[in-house]
N, C-alpha and C positions, 0 to 999 in steps of 0.2 A: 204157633202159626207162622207160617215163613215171610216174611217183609216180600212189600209190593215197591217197584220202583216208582217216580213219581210218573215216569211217561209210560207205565206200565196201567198205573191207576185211572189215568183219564184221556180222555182224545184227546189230542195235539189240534189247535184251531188254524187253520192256514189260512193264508193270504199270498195270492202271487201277482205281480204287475209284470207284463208280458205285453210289446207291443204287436208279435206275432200271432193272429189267432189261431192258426192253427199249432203252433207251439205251446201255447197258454192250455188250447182243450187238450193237447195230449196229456202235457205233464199231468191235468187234473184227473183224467182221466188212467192214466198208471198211475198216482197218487193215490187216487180215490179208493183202489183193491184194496188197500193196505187199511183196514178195520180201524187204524190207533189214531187217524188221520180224518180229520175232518177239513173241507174249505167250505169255509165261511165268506168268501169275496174274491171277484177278478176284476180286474182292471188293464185297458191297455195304455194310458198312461197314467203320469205321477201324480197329476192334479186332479183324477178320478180318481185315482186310488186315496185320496190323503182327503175328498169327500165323502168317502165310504165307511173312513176307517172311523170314523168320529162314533159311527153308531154299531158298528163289527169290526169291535178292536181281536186283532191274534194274537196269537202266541209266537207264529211265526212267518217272519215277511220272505216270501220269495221274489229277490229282486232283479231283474234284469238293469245294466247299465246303459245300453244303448235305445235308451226312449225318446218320445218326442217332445218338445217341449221341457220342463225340467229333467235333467238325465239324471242316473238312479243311485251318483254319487249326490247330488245335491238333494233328492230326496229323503238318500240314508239321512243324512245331516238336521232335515224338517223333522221324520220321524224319532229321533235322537231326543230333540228337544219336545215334543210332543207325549211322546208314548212311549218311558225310556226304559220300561220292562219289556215292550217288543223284540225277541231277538232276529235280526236283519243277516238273511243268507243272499250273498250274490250269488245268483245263480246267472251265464253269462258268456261268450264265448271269448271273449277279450283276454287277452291274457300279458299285456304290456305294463310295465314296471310303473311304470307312473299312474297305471290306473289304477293296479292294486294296492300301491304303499296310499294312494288316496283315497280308496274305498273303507281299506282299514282306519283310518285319519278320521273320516266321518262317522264311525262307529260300527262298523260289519263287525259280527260276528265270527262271518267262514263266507269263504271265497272261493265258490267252487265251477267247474267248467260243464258246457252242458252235455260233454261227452261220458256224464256219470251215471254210472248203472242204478236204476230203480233202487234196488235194495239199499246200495251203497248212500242213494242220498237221502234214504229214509232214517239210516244208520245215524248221517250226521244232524240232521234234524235232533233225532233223538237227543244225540249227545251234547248237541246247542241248547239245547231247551235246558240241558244239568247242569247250564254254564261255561261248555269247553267251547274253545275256539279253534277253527279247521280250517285250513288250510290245502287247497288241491294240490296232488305232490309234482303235479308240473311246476306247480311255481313254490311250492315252500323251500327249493334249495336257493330261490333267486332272494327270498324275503332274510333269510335265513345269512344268507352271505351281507347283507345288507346291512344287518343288525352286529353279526358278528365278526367281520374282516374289517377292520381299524385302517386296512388300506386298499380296500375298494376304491375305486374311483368316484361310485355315487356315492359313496361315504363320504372321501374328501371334498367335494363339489357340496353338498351338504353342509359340513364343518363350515366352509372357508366362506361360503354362503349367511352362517347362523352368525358369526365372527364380526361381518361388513353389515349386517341387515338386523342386527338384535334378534328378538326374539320372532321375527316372521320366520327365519330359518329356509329362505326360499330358494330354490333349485336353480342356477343358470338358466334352464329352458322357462322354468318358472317367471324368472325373473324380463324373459322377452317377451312372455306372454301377458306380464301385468303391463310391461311398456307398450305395448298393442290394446290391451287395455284401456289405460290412459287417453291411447290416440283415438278409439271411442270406434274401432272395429270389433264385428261380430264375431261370434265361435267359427261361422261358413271363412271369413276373411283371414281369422287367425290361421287357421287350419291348411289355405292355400298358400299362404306366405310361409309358412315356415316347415311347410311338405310333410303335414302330418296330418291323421285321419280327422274326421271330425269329433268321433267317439272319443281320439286322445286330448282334440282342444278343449272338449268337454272336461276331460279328466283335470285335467291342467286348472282350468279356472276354479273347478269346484274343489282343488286342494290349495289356489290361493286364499280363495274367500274362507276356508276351515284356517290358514297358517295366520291369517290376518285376524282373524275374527271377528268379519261382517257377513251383511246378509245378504247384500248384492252387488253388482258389478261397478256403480257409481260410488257404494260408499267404499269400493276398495280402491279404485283410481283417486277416490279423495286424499285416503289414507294415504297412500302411493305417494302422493306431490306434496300432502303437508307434512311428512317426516322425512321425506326427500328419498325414497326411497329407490327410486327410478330416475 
């Protein structure tokens, strides 16, 4: 008898957090044709979806990054620690460097954009669930170059960063964002000062508190001032 693959053998359980509704019913909606697929849960933000999940755990989280309230790098991170056979697809329109080297930081699986065809992101589902890790080919040459040019510039900024700050290994930009931090401004505050979107000051915080290894914004400005960091 010819072997059954394993996403071949059972429905795939989904979960997607989607602060747009009418983006959440599509996706579920051309999701839902696809027989191997089941959703089990929606949610339009993190803190409903992370009460849901307690009792309709998935197999697989479709996650959006730009939500309200926790954003969907910081909940990757909750669910990490929670439910750490979950595997976490961003699903997402963002596509800036510092969001995604911080998505993956938090524990994503695959990082993909929402310009992806049905099939194709049924495809990766699949091949997440067997363990692989995906990457959207808009951005796997940036991740890519990241990892492997010794003289990138976010490479060196990085190094020279890990060098001065031990083991937090925090980014220049990083490193002004914990100092605003500190001074006890919000994500909306950071975000005007220093002429980036909100979704990226998002990004930024929730790849401090992963490099630091706290749980929230006080115990990293703590951290920050008692090892002198800033």
């Amino acid at each position: 008898m010819e072997n059954v693959t394993s996403t071949e053998s059972k429905v795939i359980r989904l979960f997607i957090v989607e602060d747009y509704h009418l983006t959440r019913m599509g996706l579920m909606a051309v999701l839902s044709e696809f027989p191997q697929l089941k959703f089990i849960g929606e949610a339009e933000s993190a803190e409903e979806a992370l009460s849901k999940m307690d009792s309709a755990t998935p197999d697989i989280l479709l996650l959006d990054l730009g939500l309200p309230g926790m954003n969907g790098i910081e909940m990757a991170q909750e669910v990490r620690k929670r439910y750490p056979d979950v595997k976490i697809i961003i699903l997402t329109s963002h596509n800036e460097e510092q969001e995604v080297i911080a998505a993956l930081g938090a524990g994503a699986n695959a990082y993909v954009l929402k310009d992806v065809k049905p099939d194709r992101l049924v495809h990766i589902i699949e091949t997440v669930l067997d363990g692989a890790v995906w990457l959207d080919p808009a951005i796997a040459s940036m991740v890519l170059t990241l990892v492997n040019d010794p003289g990138s510039l976010a490479l060196q900024k990085r190094q020279a960063n890990a060098e001065s700050n031990g083991e937090s290994d925090l980014t220049d930009r990083e490193m002004e964002v914990l100092q605003l931090i500190v001074e006890g401004k919000s994500n909306p505050d950071i975000a005007e000062q220093l002429c980036i979107s909100i979704h990226t000051a998002k990004a930024h915080v929730g790849s401090i508190l992963n490099k630091l290894c706290v749980n929230d914004r006080v115990q990293a400005a703590i951290k920050a001032l008692k090892e002198n960091i800033v």
